[in-house]
C-alpha positions in Angstrom: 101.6 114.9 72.8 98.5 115.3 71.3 95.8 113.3 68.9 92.2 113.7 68.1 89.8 111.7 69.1 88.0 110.6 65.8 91.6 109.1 64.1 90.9 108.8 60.1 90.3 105.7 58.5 92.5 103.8 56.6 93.2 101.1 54.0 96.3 100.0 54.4 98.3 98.0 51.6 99.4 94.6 52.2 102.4 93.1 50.5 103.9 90.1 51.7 107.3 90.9 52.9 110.3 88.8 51.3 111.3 86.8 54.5 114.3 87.7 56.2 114.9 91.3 55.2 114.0 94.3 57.6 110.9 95.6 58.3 110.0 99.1 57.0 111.0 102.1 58.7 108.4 104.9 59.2 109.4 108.1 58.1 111.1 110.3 60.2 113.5 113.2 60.6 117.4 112.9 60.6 118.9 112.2 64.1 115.7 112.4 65.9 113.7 110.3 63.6 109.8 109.5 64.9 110.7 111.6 68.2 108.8 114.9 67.2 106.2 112.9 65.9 105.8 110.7 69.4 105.9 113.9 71.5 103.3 115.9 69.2 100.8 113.4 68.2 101.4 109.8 69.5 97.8 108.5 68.1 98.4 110.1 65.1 102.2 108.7 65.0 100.8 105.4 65.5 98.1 105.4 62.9 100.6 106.4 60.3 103.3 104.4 60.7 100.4 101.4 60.6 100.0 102.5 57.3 103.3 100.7 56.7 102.2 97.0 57.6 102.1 94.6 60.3 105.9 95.3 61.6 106.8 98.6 61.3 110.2 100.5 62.5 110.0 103.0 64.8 113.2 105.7 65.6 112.7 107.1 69.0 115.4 108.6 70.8 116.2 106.5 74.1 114.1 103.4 72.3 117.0 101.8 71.2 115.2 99.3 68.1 111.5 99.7 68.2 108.8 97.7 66.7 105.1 98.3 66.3 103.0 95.6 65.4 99.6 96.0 64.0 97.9 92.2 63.3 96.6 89.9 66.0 97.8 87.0 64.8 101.4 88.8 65.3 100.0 89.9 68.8 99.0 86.3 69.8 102.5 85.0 68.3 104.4 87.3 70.7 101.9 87.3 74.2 101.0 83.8 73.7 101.9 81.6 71.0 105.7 82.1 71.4 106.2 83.8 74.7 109.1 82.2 76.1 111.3 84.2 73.0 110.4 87.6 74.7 110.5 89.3 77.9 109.4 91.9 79.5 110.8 95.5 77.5 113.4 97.3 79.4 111.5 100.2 79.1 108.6 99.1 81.3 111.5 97.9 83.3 113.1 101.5 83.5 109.9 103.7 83.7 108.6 101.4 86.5 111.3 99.3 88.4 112.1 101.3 91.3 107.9 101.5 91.9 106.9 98.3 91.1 109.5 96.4 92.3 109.3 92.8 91.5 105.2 92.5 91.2 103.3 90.6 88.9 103.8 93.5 86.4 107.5 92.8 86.0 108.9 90.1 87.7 109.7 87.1 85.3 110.2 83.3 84.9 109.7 81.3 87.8 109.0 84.2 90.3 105.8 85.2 88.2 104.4 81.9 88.3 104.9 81.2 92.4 103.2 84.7 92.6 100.6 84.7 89.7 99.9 81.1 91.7 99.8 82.7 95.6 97.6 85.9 94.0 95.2 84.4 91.5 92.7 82.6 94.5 92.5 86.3 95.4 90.8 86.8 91.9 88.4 84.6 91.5 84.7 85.8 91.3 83.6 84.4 95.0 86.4 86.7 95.9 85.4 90.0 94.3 81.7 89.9 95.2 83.1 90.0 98.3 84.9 93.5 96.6 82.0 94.2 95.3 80.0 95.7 98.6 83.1 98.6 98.6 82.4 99.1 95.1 79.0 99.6 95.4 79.5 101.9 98.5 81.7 104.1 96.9 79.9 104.3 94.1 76.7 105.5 95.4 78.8 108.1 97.7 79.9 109.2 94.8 76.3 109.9 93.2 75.1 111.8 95.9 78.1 113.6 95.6 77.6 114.1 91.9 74.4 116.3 93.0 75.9 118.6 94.8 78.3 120.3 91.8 77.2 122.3 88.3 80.1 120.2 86.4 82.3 117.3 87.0 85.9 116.9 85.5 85.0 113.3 84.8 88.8 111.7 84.4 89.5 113.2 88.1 86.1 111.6 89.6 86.6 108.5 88.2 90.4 108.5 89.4 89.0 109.0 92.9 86.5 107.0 92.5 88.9 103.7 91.4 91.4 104.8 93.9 89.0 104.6 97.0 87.6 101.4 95.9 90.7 99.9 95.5 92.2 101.2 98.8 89.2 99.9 101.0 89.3 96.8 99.0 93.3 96.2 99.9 93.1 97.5 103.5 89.3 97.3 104.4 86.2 99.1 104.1 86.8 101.4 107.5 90.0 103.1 106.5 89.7 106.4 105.6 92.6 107.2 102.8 92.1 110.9 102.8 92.9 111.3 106.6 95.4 108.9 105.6 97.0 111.0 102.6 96.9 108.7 100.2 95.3 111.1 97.2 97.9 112.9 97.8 100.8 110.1 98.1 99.8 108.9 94.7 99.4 112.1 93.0 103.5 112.5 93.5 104.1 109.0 92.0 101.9 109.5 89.3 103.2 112.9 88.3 105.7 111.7 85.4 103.1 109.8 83.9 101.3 113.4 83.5 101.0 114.0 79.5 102.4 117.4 80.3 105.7 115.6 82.4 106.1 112.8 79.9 108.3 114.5 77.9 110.7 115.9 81.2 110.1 112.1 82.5 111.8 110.8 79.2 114.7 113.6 78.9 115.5 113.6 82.4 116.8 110.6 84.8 115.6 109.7 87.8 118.9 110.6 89.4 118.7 113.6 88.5 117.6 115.7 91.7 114.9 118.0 89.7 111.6 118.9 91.9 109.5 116.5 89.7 112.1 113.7 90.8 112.7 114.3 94.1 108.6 114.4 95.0 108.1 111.0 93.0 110.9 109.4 95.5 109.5 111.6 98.4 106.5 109.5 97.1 107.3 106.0 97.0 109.2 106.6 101.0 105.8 107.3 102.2 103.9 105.1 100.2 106.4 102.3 101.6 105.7 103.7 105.1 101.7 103.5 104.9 101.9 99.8 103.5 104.4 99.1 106.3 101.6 100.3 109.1 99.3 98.8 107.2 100.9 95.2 107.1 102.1 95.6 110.7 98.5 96.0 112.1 96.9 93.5 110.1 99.5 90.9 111.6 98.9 92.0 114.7 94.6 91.7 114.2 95.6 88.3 112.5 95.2 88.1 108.9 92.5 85.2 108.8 89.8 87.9 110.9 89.9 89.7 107.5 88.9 89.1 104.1 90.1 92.5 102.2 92.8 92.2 99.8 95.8 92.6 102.4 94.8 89.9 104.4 94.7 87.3 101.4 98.0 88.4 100.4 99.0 87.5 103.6 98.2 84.2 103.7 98.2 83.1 100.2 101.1 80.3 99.5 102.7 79.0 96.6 103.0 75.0 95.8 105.4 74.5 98.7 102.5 75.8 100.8 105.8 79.2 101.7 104.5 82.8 102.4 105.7 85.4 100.4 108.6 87.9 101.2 108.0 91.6 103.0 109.8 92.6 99.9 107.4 91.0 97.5 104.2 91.5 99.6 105.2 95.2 99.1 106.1 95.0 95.5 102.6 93.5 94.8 100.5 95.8 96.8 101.8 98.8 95.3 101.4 97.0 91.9 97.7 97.0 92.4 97.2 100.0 93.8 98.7 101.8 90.7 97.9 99.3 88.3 94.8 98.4 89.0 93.0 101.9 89.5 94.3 104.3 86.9 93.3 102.0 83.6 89.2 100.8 85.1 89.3 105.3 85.2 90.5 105.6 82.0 87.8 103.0 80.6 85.3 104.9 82.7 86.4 108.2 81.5 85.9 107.5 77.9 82.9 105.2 78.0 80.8 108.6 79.7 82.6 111.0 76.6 80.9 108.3 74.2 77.7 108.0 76.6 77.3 112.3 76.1 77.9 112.2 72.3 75.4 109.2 71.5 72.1 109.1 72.8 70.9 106.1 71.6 73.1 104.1 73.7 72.7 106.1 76.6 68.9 105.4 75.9 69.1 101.7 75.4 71.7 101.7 78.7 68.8 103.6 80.7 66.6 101.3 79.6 68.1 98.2 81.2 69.3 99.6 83.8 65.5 100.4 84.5 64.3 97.1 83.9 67.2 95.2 86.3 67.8 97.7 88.7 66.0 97.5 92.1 65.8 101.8 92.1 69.1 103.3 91.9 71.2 100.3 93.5 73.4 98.3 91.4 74.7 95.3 93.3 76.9 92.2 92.2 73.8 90.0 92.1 73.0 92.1 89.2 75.9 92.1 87.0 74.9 89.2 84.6 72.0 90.7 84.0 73.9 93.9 82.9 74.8 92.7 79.5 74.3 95.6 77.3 75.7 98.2 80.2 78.7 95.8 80.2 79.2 95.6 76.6 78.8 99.5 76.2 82.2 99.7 78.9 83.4 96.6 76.6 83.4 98.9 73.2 84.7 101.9 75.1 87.7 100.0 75.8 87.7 98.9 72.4 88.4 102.7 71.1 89.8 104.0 73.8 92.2 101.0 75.1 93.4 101.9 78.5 96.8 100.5 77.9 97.8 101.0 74.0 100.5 98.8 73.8 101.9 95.7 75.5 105.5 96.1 74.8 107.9 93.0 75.1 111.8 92.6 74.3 113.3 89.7 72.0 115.7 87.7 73.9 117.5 86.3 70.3 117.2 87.3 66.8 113.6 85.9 65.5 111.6 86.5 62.0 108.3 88.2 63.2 105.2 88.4 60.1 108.5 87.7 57.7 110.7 90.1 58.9 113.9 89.8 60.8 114.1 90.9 64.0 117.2 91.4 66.6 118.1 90.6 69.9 117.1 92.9 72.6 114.7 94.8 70.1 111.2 95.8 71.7 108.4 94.6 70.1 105.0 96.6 70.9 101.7 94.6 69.9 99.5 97.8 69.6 95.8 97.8 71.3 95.5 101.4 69.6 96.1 100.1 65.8 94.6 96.8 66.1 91.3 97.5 68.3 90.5 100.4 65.2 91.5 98.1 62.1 89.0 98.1 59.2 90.0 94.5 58.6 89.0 93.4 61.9 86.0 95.9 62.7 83.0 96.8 60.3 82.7 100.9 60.9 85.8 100.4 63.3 85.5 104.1 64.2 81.7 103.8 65.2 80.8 103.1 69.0 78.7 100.4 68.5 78.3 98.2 71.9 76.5 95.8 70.0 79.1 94.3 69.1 79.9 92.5 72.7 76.1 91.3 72.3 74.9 88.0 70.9 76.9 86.2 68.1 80.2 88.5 67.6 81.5 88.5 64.3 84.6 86.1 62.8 87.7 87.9 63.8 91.2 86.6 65.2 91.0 86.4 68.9 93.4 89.3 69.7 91.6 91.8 67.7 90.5 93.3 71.3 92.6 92.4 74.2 92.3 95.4 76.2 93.6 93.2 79.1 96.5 91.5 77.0 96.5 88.2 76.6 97.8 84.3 77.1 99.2 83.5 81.1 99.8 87.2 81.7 96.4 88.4 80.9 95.9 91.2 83.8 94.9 89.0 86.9 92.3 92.0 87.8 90.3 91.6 84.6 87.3 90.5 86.2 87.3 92.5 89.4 87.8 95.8 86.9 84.7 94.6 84.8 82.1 94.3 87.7 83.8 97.4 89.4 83.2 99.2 86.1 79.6 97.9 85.5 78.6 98.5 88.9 79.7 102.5 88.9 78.8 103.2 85.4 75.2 101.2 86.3 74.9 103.5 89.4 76.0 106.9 87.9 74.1 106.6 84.8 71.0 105.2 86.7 71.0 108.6 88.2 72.5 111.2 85.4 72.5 112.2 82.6 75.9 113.2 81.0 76.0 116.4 79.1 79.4 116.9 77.7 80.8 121.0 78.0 83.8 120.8 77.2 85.5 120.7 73.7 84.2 116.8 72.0 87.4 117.3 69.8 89.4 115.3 72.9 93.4 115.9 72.3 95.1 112.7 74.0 98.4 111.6 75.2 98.5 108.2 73.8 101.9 106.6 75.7 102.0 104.4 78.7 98.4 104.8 79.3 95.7 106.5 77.3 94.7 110.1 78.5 92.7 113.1 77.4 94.9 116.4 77.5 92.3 118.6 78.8 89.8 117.7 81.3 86.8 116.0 80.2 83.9 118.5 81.4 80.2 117.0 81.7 77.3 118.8 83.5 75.5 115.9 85.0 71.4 116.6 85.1 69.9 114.4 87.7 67.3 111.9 85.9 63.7 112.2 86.8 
């Protein structure tokens, strides 16, 4: 499950397809077809079979018909332009259901819009500088923690880091969620995500009572049983004393002015707490790997943190003026996308970029192809934040959509992009990263992107 970090580059030929007929099928092995090539090098796998065009056939055991699609302008058609003609895949369905539930991640139709239209005041910037004191807080906790060790594993501090921003943000800023067992709670629902547990994840079904199986439903019981608490004692307080997450959720109504369900108020807050903590890591994760191998923009990020900065403390009244420490996050995301594919499932036969496709196939507009297209990206495998800055070049608008795209762009976009300023501001106003580990990263490159081995930095304190 493995790829290197620095992909090759490639030019790609481009014949127009004769419309109607099939797309092209990337080579594979009898049987099995891509599957060997998915479990041993999924960036790499990727990468290839873009070498095929725009719409290209993937054969993956327990896929059923599977199309990657490398162009934007394919992207947009299928998040966007034409949306109603997909839904979401039945894999996200199956690998996520029985977590998720009916949140905004999954549910569909008209039960995504009464909730994207209940959840979205909950989002909007007033809202998260409110967020953004808990941010900060835990951010700076986390510096002076940072002085206390020789070496960090960077992925696990920054996990830790998301998770306990978002907990205090959902519940409030006084609970304390290692008394309350949450690290470990999520560490049993996040275990088949695990690059090393994908593969027993994707062989193996859930009914099936394996130890691996039977922690992750162990999991979700006592996850259910902490939001249940949670929810009980913020009635009882009254929702409208609080303004943390929980407490909007509470009270937020749809047109006919109704109250979500228990169901669905538990479906969404278990939705954000494992969507919306794992991917801002992930960004983070990468952007200091980049930060330790190029020290000119870990200079120029110094410098205006310097400049804005009042001492070492990074608030929200800041942010704007964060531009280049943005943009820097921004590019990270760019090479490293935290989600590298959006797949979606045709709901009739459609012609995609020329090609026919079937009913019930999954389509997968790929971050991981697209954000690293020469077509798109002068020097696409350069980190280059300058490229968020000032007049951005001429490029189709989903040639970076790290977020997705159209209606069901991630409603936590913004609150991820000041929480991720803010932390990478307060860290690197403090340290200096100085990678130890092996800079040839091997990732796992499935539902989210992940580095195989731990990411080690020493982190010297700056003067």
């Amino acid at each position: 499950m493995a790829d290197r970090s620095t992909p090759r580059t490639r030019a790609r030929p481009r014949s127009p397809p004769t419309r109607g007929t099939a797309p092209p099928t990337h080579e594979g092995l009898p049987v099995i077809g891509n599957t060997h090539q998915l479990v041993l090098e999924q960036g790499g796998l990727y990468e290839d079979a873009a070498e095929r065009g725009d719409v290209v056939e993937l054969r993956i055991l327990g896929f059923g018909e599977f199309y990657q699609v490398n162009h934007p302008d394919l992207a947009e058609h299928i998040l966007v332009d034409d949306r109603d003609r997909f839904r979401k895949a039945s894999l996200s369905r199956d690998d996520l259901g029985d977590l998720l539930g009916q949140g905004l991640v999954l549910s569909e139709g008209d039960l995504w819009e009464r909730q994207r239209e209940r959840i979205q005041p909950a989002f909007y910037m007033d809202q998260i500088a409110d967020y953004a004191d808990v941010m900060t807080a835990e951010a700076r906790a986390a510096a002076d923690e940072w002085g206390e060790k020789a070496t960090v594993n960077v992925e696990r501090e920054m996990k830790a880091l998301t998770l306990g921003i978002l907990v205090k943000a959902m519940f409030g800023s006084e609970i304390d969620y290692e008394a309350a067992g949450i690290p470990d709670i999520v560490a049993k629902l996040q275990e088949p995500g695990e690059p090393v547990k994908q593969p027993i994840a994707r062989l193996v079904p859930k009914w099936v009572p394996i130890p691996m199986w039977r922690r992750y439903e162990r999991g979700i019981r006592e996850m259910e049983g902490l939001i249940e608490a949670f929810v009980d004692r913020r009635r009882a307080e009254g929702p409208e004393t609080r303004d943390d997450l929980l407490s909007r959720l509470l009270t937020a109504t749809d047109e006919a002015g109704e109250t979500m369900s228990e169901r669905l108020l538990r479906d969404e807050l278990m939705t954000f707490l494992f969507a919306g903590h794992e991917t801002t890591a992930t960004a983070l994760t990468f952007t200091w790997l980049l930060l330790a191998q190029h020290p000119d923009v870990e200079r120029r990020l110094v410098d205006e943190l310097e400049a804005v900065l009042d001492g070492d403390r990074a608030t929200v009244a800041d942010v704007p003026d964060l531009e280049y420490t943005e943009a820097v996050l921004r590019e990270a995301m760019r090479l490293y996308p935290p989600v590298p594919s959006i797949p979606r499932e045709t709901t009739e036969p459609l012609t995609l970029g020329g090609y026919s496709i079937p009913e019930g196939a999954t389509v997968a507009p790929m971050q991981w192809t697209i954000h690293r297209d020469e077509r798109f990206w002068d020097e696409p495998l350069t980190f280059d934040p300058d490229r968020f800055l000032g007049d951005e070049a001429e490029r189709p608008d989903l040639a970076y959509f790290p977020f997705g795209a159209g209606p069901r762009r991630c409603i936590g976009q913004q609150f991820a992009l000041v929480e991720g300023t803010l932390i990478l501001a307060t860290l690197a106003r403090r340290y200096h990263p100085v990678l130890v580990s092996d800079p040839n990263v091997d990732l796992s490159v499935s539902i989210t992107t992940r580095p195989l081995e731990p990411i080690e930095l020493r982190v010297e304190p700056r003067e």
